[in-house]
N, C-alpha and C positions, 0 to 999 in steps of 0.2 A: 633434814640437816640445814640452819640456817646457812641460807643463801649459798645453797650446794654446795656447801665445802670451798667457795670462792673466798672467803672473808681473812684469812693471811693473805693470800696475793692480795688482796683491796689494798688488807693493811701494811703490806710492804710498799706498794706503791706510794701509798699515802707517806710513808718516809721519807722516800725520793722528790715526792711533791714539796715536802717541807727543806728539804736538802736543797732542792733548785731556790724555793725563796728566800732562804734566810743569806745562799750564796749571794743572788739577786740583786740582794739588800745592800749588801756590802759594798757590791760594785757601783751600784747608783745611789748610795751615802757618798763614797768618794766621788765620783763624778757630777753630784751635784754642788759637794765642796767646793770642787774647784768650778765649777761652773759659775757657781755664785760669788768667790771670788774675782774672778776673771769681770765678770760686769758689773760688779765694785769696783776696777781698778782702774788707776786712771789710763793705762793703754788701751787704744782702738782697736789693735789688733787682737787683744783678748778679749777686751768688749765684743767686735764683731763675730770672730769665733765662737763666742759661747751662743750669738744670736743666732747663726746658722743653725747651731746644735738644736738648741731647742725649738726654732722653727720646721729643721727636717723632722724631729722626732713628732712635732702634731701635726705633719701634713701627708702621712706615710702609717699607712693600719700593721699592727703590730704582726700581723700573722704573715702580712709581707714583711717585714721589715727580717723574720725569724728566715724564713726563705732563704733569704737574699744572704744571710749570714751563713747561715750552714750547708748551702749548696754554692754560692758564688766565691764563697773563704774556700767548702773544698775547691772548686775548680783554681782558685789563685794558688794555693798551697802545692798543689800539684802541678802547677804549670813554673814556681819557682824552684822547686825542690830536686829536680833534675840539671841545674845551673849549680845548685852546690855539691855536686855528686851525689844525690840520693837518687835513685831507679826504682823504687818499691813504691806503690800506692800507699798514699797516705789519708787516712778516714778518718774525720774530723768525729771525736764524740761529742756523741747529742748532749752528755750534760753542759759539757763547756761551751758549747754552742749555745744553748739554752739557755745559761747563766749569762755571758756575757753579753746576748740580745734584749733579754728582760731587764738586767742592768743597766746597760746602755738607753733602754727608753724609759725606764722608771729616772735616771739619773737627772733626765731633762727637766721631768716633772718636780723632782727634789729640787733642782736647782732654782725655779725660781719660791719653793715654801724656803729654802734655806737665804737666799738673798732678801726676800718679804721678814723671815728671823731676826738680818743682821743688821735692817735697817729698824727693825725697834729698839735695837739698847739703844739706849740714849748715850751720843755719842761725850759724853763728858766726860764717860765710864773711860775711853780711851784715853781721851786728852789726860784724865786725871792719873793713869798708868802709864803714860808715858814724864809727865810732867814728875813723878815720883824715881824715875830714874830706868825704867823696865825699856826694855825693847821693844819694838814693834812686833816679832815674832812672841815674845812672852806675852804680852798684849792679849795678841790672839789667842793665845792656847790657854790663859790663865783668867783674863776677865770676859773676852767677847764672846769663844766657842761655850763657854757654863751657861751663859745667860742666854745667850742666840738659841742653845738649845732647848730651853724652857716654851720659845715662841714658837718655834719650828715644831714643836710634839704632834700639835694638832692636825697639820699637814702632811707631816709623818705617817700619823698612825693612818689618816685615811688612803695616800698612796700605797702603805703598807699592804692594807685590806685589801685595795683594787692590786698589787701586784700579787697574793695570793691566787686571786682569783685567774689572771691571763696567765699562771702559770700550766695551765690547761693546753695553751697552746704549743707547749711544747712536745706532747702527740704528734702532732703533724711529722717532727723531724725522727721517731720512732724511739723516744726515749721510753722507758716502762714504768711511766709514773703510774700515781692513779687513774688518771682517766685514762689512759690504755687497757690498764686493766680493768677496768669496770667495762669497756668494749668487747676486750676480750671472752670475757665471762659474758655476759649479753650476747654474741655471737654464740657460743660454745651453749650455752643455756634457750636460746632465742626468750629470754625475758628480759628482753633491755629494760622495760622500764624499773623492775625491783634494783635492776645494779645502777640503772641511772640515778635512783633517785638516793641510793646507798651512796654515791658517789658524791650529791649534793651533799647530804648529810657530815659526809666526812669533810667536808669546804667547809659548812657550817661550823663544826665546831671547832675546826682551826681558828674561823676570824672572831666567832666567839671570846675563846682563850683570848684571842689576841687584843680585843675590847676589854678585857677585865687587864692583862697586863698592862696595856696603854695610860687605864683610867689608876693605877698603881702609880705609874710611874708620874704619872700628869699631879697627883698627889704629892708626891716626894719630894721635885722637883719645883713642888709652890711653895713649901715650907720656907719661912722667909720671908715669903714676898708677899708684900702687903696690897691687896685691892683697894682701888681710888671708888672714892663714894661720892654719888652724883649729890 
């Protein structure tokens, strides 16, 4: 029986895997937005915020950083939660812990490919939407975020790829992604290495898929736009 009858639990894990990074994504899209806003703008104090940000999030390994969210959030969670009348133990799930941790340090990394984006349109693009009567808010949503995101793809896709992949660590806080259950069964079988390497396999052809969608979209997103010729 291929790989002992393990290979639905693989592949349901493998769901949850793809469930935490696409959640992931979302969280450190918007946090990199505004990250990268913030040290665009002309306030110091969002400038300097965003510089904390991204400086704790490289100087701090991600497997702590997961730690520290999902055992130090429960202990705060439970230590406020009795101040509002609650008396019950409250257990943080692993996936929102999960999400929100890999979001949070992926968001850092987005933040400066999405700031490196906003500084290639060429700012005339603005001047010239604003000068035509638009807002500075329509501005943004209707000529800067289109084009900013054309630059930004390629930053993208490779955070994307490396958030795939640390989404491994969220094992440690006892979610039942895949790589739990590829231990599990490894354990229960003692042939770690066929389910470890099942497990790479299934990483593989997530980031696979997800090269072929990137260079799709890296496509779509050119149509239009004219390359300068040395």
């Amino acid at each position: 029986m291929l790989l002992h009858g393990f290979l639905p639990s693989l592949l349901e894990g493998a769901a949850v895997t793809m469930g935490v990074a696409l959640s992931s994504l979302l969280v450190a899209a918007a946090l990199g937005l505004a990250g990268a806003l913030a040290k665009l703008s002309r306030s110091r104090v969002a400038q300097a915020l965003a510089a904390v940000y991204t400086t704790l999030i490289r100087g701090v390994p991600d497997l702590v950083l997961m730690l520290l969210v999902f055992y130090g959030g429960q202990i705060g969670i439970n230590t406020l939660a009795p101040m509002l009348g609650h008396d019950d133990y409250i257990d943080i799930d692993p996936f929102i812990a999960g999400v929100l941790t890999i979001g949070f340090i992926f968001g850092a990394y987005l933040t400066e490919a999405f700031r490196g984006a906003f500084l290639a349109v060429p700012p005339g693009q603005r001047e010239a939407g604003l000068a035509y009567g638009m807002s500075p808010r329509q501005v943004l949503w209707r000529i800067t975020l289109p084009q900013m995101l054309r630059h930004a793809l390629p930053g993208l896709s490779n955070n994307w790829l490396v958030l795939i992949k640390s989404t491994a660590i969220v094992s440690v806080i006892g979610l039942s992604d895949v790589m739990t259950r590829g231990q599990q069964a490894a354990g229960t079988t003692r042939e770690p290495f066929n389910f470890y390497l099942a497990v790479a396999l299934i990483y593989l052809v997530f980031t696979s898929l997800s090269e072929l969608a990137f260079r799709w979209a890296n496509k779509r997103l050119a149509i239009g736009a004219k390359e300068a010729k040395l």
